[in-house]
C-alpha positions as CSV (number, residue, x, y, z in Angstrom):
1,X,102.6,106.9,94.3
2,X,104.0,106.9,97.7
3,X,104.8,109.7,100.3
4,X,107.7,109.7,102.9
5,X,108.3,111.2,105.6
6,X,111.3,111.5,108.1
7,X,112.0,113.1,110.9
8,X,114.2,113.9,113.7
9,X,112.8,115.5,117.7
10,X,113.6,116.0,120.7
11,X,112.4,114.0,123.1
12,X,110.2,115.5,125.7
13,X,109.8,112.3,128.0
14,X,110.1,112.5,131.7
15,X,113.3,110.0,132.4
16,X,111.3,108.2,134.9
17,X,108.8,107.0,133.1
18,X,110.4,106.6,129.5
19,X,110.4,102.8,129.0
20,X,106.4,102.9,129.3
21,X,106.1,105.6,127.6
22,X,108.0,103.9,124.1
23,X,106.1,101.0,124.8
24,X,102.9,103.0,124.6
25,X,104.2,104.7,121.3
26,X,105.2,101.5,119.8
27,X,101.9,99.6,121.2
28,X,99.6,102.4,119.9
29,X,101.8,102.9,116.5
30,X,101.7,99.4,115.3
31,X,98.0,98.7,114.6
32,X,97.4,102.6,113.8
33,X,100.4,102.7,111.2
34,X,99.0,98.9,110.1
35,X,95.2,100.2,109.7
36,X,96.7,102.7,107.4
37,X,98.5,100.9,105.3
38,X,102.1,103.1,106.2
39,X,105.2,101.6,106.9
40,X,108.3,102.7,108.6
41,X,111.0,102.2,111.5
42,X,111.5,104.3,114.4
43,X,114.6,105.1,116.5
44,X,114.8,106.3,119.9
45,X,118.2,107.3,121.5
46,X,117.3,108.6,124.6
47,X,117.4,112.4,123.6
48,X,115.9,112.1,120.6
49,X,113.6,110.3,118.2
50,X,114.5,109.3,114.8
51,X,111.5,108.0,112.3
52,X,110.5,106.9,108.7
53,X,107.7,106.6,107.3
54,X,106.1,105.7,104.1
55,X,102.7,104.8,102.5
56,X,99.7,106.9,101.1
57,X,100.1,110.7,100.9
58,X,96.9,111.1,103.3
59,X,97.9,108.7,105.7
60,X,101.5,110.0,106.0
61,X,100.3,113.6,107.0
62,X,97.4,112.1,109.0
63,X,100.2,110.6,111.1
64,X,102.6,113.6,110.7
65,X,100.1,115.8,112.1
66,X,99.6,113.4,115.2
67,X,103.5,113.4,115.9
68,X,103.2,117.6,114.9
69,X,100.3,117.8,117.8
70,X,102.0,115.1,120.1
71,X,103.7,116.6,123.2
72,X,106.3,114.2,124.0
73,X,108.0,115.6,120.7
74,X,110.0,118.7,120.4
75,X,111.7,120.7,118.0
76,X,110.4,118.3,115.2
77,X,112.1,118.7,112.2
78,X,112.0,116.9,108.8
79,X,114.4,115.8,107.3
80,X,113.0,114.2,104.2
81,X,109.7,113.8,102.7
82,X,107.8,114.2,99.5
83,X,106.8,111.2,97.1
84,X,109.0,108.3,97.0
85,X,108.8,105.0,94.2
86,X,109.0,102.5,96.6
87,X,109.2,101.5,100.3
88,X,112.2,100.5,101.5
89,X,110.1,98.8,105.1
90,X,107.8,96.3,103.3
91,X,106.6,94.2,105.9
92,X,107.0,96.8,109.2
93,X,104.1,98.9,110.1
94,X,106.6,100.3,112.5
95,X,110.3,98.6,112.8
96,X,111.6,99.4,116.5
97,X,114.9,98.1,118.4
98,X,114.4,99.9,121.6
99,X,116.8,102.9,122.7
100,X,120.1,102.2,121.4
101,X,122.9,104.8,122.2
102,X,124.8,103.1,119.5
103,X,122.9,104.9,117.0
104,X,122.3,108.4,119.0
105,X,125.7,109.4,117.0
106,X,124.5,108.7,113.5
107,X,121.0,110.6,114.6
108,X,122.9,113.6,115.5
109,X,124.9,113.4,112.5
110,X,121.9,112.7,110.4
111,X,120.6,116.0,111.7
112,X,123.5,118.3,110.9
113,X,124.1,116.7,107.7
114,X,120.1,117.7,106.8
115,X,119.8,120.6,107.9
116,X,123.2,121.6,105.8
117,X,123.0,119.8,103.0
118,X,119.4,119.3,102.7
119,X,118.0,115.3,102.1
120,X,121.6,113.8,101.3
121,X,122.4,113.4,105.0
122,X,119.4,111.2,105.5
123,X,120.5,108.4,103.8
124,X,123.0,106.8,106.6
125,X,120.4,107.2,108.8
126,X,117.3,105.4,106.7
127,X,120.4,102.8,106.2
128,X,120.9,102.1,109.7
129,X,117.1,101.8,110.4
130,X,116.5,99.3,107.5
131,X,119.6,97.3,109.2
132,X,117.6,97.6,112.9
133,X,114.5,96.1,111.0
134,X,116.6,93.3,109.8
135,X,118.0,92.5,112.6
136,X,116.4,93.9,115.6
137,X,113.1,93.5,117.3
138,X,109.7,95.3,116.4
């Protein structure tokens, strides 16, 4: 059986240096998030970061408590997780199409809709990241 996890945070990154920072996220995420067998997409909005992930139980909250412990994340809050029949990112260890503003609405929205009505308002979001793995860039 597989594990998910999703989440939404507030970005704590310094606006100077935030394109270096994402790349170091994405750099370091890749081969960790490969090694362990977990896949996944991640969105970045400016404000805030949006991820999925899936794979092993133990290797999801290996990773969750690396984002829990990480300081460029804030107010980190899930917004789904628990086991799950099937991935829905086969062949991303972590799907990425840079900050996008575009989707910072459906974040926010993803957000409210969670927190109120519990893992039902996840499902546009996980939607639009599945479409940025299609058709973005990792």
């Amino acid at each position: 059986m597989l594990a998910r996890w999703s989440y939404i945070s507030t970005s704590r990154l310094d606006a100077i240096d935030i394109e270096e920072c994402i790349r170091d996220i994405v750099t370091v995420s890749i081969p960790r998030n490969r090694s362990l067998e977990v896949t996944g997409s991640l969105l970045f909005t400016g404000r805030r970061f949006a991820q999925y992930l899936e794979g092993a139980p133990p290797a999801i909250e290996e990773i969750k408590a690396a984002i829990l412990r990480d300081s460029r994340h804030g107010d980190v809050r899930t917004i789904a997780s628990g086991e799950y029949a099937h991935r829905r990112f086969v062949t991303w260890s972590l799907a990425y199409a840079g900050p996008s503003h575009f989707v910072a609405d459906i974040v926010e929205r993803a957000l409210s809709d969670a927190l109120e009505n519990g893992d039902e308002g996840i499902e546009a979001l996980i939607q639009t990241m599945s479409e940025f793995s299609i058709h973005g860039r990792s």
